[in-house]
Structures are given as C-alpha cells and as structure tokens.
ZADOZA-482814 format. One record per residue (C-alpha): residue number from 1; residue in one letter; x, y, z. Coordinates in steps of 0.2 Angstrom, whole numbers, always signed. Each point is the difference from the previous one (the first is absolute). Example, Ala and Ser with C-alpha at 12.3 -4.5 7.8 and 13.67 -1.06 7.14 Angstrom:
! ZADOZA-482814
 num residu     x     y     z
   1      a   +62   -22   +39
   2      s    +6   +17    -3
//
This chain:
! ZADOZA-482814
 num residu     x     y     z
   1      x    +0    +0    +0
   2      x   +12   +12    +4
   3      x   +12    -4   -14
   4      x   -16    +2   -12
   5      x    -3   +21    +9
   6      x   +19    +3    -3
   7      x    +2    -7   -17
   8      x   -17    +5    -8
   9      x   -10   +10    +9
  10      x   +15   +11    +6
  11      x    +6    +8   -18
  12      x   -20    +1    -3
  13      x    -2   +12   +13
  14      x   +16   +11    -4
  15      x    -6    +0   -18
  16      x   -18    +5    +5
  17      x    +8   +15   +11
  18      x    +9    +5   -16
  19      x   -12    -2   -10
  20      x   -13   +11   +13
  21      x   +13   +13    +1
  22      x    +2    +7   -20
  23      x   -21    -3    -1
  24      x    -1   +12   +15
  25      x   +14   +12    -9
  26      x   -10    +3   -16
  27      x   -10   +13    +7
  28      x   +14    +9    +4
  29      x    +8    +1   -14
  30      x   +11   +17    -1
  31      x    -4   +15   -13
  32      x   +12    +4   -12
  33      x   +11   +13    +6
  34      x   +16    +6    +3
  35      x   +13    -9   +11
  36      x   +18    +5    +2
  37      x   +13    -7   -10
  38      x   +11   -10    +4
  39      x   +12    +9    +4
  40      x   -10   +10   +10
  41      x    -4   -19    +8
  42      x   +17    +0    +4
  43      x    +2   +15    +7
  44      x   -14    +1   +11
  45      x    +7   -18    +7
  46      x   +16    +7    +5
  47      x    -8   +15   +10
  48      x   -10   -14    +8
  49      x   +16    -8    +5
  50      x   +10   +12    +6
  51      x   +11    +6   -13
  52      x    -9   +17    -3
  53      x   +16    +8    +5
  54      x   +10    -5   -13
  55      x   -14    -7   -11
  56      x    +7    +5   -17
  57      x   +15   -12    +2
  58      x    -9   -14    +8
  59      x   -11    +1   -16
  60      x   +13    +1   -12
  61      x    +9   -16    +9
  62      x   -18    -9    +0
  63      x    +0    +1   -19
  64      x   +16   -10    -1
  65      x    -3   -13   +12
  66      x   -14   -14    -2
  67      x   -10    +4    +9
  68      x    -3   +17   -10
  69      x    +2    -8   -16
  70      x   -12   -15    +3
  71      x    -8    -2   +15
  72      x    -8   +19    +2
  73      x    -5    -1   -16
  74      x    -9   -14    +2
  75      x    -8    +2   +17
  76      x    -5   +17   -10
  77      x    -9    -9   -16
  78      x    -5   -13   +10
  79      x   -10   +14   +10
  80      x    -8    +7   -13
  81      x    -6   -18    -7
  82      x    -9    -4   +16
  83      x    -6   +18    +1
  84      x   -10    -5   -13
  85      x    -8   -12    +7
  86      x    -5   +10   +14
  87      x    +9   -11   +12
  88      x    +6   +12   +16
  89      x   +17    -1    +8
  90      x    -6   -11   +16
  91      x    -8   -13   -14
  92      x   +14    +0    -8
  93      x    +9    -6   +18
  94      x   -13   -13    +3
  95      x    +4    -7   -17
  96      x   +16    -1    +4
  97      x    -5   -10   +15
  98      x    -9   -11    -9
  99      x   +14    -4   -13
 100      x   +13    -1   +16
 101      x   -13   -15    +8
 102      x    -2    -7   -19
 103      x   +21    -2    +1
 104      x    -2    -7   +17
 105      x   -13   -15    -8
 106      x    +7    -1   -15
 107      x   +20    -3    +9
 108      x   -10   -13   +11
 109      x    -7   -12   -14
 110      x   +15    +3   -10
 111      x   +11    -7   +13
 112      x   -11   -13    +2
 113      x   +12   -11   -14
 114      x   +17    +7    +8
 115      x    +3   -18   +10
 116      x    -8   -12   -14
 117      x    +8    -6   -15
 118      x   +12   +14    -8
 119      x    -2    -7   -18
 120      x   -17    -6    -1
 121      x   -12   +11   +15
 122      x   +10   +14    +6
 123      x    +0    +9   -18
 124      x   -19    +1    -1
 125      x    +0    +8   +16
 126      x   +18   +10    +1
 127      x    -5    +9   -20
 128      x   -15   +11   +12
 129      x   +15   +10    +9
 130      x    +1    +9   -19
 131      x   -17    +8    +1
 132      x    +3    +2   +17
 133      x   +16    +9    -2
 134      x   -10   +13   -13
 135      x   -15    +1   +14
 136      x   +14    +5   +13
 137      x    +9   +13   -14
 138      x   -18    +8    -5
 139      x    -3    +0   +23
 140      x   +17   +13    -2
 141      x    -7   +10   -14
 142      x   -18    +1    +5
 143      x    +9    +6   +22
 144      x    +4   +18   -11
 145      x   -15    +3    -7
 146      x   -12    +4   +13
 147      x   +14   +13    +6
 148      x    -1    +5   -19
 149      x   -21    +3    -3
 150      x    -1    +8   +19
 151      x   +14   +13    -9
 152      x    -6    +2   -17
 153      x   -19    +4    +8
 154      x    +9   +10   +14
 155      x    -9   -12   +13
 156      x   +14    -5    +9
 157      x    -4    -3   +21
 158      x   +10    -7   +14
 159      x   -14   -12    +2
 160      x    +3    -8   -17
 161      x   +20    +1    +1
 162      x    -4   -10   +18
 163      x   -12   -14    -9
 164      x   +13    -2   -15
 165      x   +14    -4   +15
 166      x   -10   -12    +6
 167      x    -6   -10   -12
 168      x   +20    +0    -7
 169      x    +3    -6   +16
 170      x   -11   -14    +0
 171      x    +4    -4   -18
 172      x   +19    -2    +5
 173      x    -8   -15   +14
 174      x    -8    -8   -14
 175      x   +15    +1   -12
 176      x   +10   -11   +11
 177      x   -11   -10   +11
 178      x    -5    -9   -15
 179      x   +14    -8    -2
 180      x    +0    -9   +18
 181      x   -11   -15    -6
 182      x    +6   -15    -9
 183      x   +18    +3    +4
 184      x    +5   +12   -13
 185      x   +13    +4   +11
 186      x    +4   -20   +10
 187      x   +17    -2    -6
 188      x    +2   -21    +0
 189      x   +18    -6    +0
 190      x    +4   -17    +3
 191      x    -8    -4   +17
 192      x    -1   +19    +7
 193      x   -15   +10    -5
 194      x    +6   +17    +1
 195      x   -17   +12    +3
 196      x    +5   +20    -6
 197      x   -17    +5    +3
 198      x    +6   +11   +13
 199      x    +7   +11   -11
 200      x   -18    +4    -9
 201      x    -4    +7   +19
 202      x   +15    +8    +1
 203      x    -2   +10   -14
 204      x   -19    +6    +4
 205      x    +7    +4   +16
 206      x   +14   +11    -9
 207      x   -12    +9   -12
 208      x   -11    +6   +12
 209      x   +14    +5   +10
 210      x    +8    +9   -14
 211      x   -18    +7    -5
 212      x    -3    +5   +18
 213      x   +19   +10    +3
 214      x    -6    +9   -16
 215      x   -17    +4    +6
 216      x    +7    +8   +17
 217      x   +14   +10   -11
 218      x   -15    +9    -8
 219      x    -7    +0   +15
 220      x   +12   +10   +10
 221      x    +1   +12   -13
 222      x   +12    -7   -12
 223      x   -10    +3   -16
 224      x   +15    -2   -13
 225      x    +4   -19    -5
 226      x   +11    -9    -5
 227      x    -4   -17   -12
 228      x    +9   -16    +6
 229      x    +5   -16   -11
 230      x   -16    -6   +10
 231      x   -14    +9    -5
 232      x   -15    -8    -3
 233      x    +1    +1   -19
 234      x   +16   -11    +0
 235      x    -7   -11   +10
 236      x   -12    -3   -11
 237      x   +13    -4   -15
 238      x    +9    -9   +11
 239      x   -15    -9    +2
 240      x    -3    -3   -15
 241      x   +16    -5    -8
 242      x    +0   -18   +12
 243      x   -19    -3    -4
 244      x    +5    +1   -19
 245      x   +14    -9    +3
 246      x    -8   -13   +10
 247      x   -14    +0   -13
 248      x   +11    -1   -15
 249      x    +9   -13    +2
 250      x   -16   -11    +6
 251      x    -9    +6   -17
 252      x   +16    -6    -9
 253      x    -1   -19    +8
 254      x   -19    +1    -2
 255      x    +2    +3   -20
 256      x   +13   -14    -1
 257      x    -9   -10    +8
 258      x   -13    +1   -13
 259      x    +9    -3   -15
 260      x   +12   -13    +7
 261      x    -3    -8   +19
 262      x   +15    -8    -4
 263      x   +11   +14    -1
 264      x    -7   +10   +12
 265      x   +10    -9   +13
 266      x   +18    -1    -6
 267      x    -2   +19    -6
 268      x    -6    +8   +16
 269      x    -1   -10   +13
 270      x   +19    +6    +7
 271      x    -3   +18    -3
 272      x   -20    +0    +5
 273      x    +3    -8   +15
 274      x   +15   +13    +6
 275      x   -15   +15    -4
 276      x   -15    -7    +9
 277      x   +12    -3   +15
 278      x    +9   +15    +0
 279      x    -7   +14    -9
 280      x   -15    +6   +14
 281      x   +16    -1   +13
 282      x   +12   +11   -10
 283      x   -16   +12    -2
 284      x    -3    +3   +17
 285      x   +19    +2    +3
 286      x    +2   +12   -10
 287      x   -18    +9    +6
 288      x   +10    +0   +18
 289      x   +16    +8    -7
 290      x    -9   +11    -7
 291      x   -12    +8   +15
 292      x   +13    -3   +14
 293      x   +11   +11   -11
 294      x   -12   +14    -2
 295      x    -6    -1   +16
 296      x   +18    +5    +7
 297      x    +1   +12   -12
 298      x   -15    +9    +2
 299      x    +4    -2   +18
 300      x   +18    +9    -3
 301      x   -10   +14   -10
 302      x   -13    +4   +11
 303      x   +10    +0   +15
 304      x   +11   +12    -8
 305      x   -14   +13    -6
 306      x    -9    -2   +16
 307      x   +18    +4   +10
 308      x    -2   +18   -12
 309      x   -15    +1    +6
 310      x    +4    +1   +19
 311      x   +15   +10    -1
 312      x   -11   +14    -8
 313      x   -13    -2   +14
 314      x   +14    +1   +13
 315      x   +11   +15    -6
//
C-alpha cells in the first residue's frame, strides 16, 4: 500500500499542484508594457546587493563573468516567459518546490536498480538520473526567476525574498536525502561494507550553516557580498554533472544491451561497475570541499568587514 502512494499516487499529486498552479495564473496574465532592459536588470540587482557604491564596475565585471553572460540573461528571459503566463513570483517558488520533491522521487526509483544486476537491471533504472539531471539544471534556472518577475513588475518584498529562501532551503534537503535509500552511497569491498551516508548529512548540515553565516552577515548590516565557489548555482552543476554521469554511462549499457546482451558484459562491466560504485561518493566529496571551503571564507570575510565596522563605532 504504501509503496503504491509513493510510486503512483505521489508524482499524481505533484503533477495535479502544477497543473492547478498555471490554470489559476491565466487570469493574471500581465499587459504588455514596458519592463527594463536587461541591463537595467542587472543593474537594479547589483543595487539590491550592495554594490551601489561602485555599481558601474561591478556591472561591467558581471558582463564578463558567467554569470552575466548566461545565467542573468536567462533568469531575465525566463521571467518574461512566465510573466506571460501570469504566474507570480511565490508560484514560481512553489513550482520550484514541486520539481525539487519530483527530484527527490524520481532519485528514489532510479536508485531502486543501483544493487541489481549492472548489465541487465541497473541500466533501466540508472538512464532516469539523465532527465533528472535536466530537472535539477531547469530547479537552478527557474531559483532566479522569481527574484527576476518581482523586479521587472517592481513588486519585490521581503516577504517574497524570505519564501524564496526557504523553499531553496528545503530544495537543498531533498537534493541530497534522496540519495540515502538503496545504498547509492554503501561502498562493498570484500567483506567490509563501507556506509558514506554520513557525508550526505554532513553536507546539509554545512549548507545551512554556510546559508545561515550569510543570512546574519546581511543581518548585521553587511549588505555588500561576496560569491563563494559554493553558491547555490554551482551546486546545482555540480549536481548535475554526477547525475549525467551516473545516467550516461547506465544509458550506454542499457543500449548495448539491446543490440547485443552478449557484449554488454565484456564491454562495460569493468568500467560500469567502478561508476555506480564510486561516482555518488566522489560527488558528495567534492560537494564537502566545496561548502567547507566557502564557509571559511565567508567566515574570514565577514569577520573582517564586521572588525571595520566596530572600529568605526568605537573611535
């Protein structure tokens, strides 16, 4: 019973609050009118993040880095699309929501093969992790664009930064939790099982730590910030990458499989094998590297600007 509400009554729902959500947006589907450009965009997100000061720099730096040359541009397009729909900027976080707990199912049943057969089961199974890993991609895009249509209709509020916070913390939960079950991450060598789930709690415990020491540094008046390798973006890719990976190399032995079953086993069995086992490890690895390097970091920085900070209340 209770693996029949997960696996098909569970996605039905998420698809019926998706589904409710865009009906309930076509009355509000915005007038043509003017919006700012995008590089007004840009520049009316660095004043909001501290960097009024020297705002003309930052935006000139912005245009050469990533994220100005792809990831603004389409948080700003992808605003616009959705402002078509009339879907507002806290729908836009519940969808978000929604895809993060369709991740979380769809990690589950995928990793439902990881222990069986590697040539003949697990590839039907391990190929999901390739949509999954554009799910989690279009989950990164779609976290900008309710910042982005609460800008371009002048609508922002605190109320809506605080929601979008706290959905992308739960979406980080469901990113990782999911790949508890089915031993994604049960290394079995010879007669030792080696269990590195503790690093998936590990690592939630980090982000929110590294989210939190960034909360209280705008908090305390520290409205200029810096980005860290960590961000929630590269997380994402992060992310990502070791799903396609994962997925790729499943897909591969699935197709082999089905042209010649008796291939499929000299061909991949070696090099399959060493990714299932490994590759969900090496990830969160490198996910720990990454936030207990920012963390310190952002520790140093803040630290530092708040030092400024009470030497000019003191003199």
């Amino acid at each position: 019973m209770i693996d029949i509400l997960f696996e098909i009554v569970f996605p039905l729902v998420l698809l019926g609050f998706l589904i409710i959500i865009f009906l309930s947006s076509i009355s509000n589907k915005v007038d043509k009118k003017e919006i700012m450009n995008l590089d007004d965009f840009i520049y009316d997100w660095l004043r909001d993040h501290g960097q009024k000061s020297k705002i003309d720099e930052q935006f000139e730096k912005m245009k050469k880095d990533p994220a100005g040359k792809l990831y603004m541009p389409m948080t700003y397009k992808g605003a616009k699309i959705f402002m078509k729909f009339g879907v507002s900027p806290n729908k836009v976080s519940v969808i978000n929501l929604i895809l993060s707990f369709f991740i979380f199912y769809g990690v589950i049943m995928a990793s439902r093969g990881h222990s069986l057969n590697i040539i003949s089961q697990q590839p039907f199974y391990g190929s999901w992790f390739i949509i999954l890993a554009f799910l989690v991609l279009f989950t990164g895009i779609i976290d900008g664009i309710d910042g982005a249509i609460a800008r371009l209709l002048n609508i922002k509020s605190k109320r809506g930064a605080w929601f979008d916070n706290v959905i992308d913390r739960i979406s980080d939960i469901l990113m990782l939790v999911g790949l508890i079950p089915y031993n994604l991450l049960l290394i079995q060598e010879q007669d030792y099982n080696l269990d590195f789930t503790w690093i998936v709690w590990t690592n939630i415990f980090l982000i929110f730590l590294y989210e939190y020491m960034r909360a209280r540094h705008e908090g305390l008046g520290l409205y200029e910030t810096k980005p860290f390798i960590s961000e929630r973006i590269t997380r994402v890719l992060v992310t990502m990458t070791f799903f396609l990976i994962y997925g790729i190399s499943s897909f591969a032995v699935l197709i082999t499989y089905w042209i010649d079953p008796s291939s499929a086993s000299s061909l991949w069995s070696s090099s399959h094998l060493a990714i299932i086992t490994w590759s969900m490890l090496i990830f969160q690895i490198i996910l720990l590297g990454m936030v207990v390097f920012s963390s310190i970091q952002l520790g140093r920085y803040s630290y530092k600007q708040l030092k400024i900070i009470d030497e000019k209340d003191q003199a």
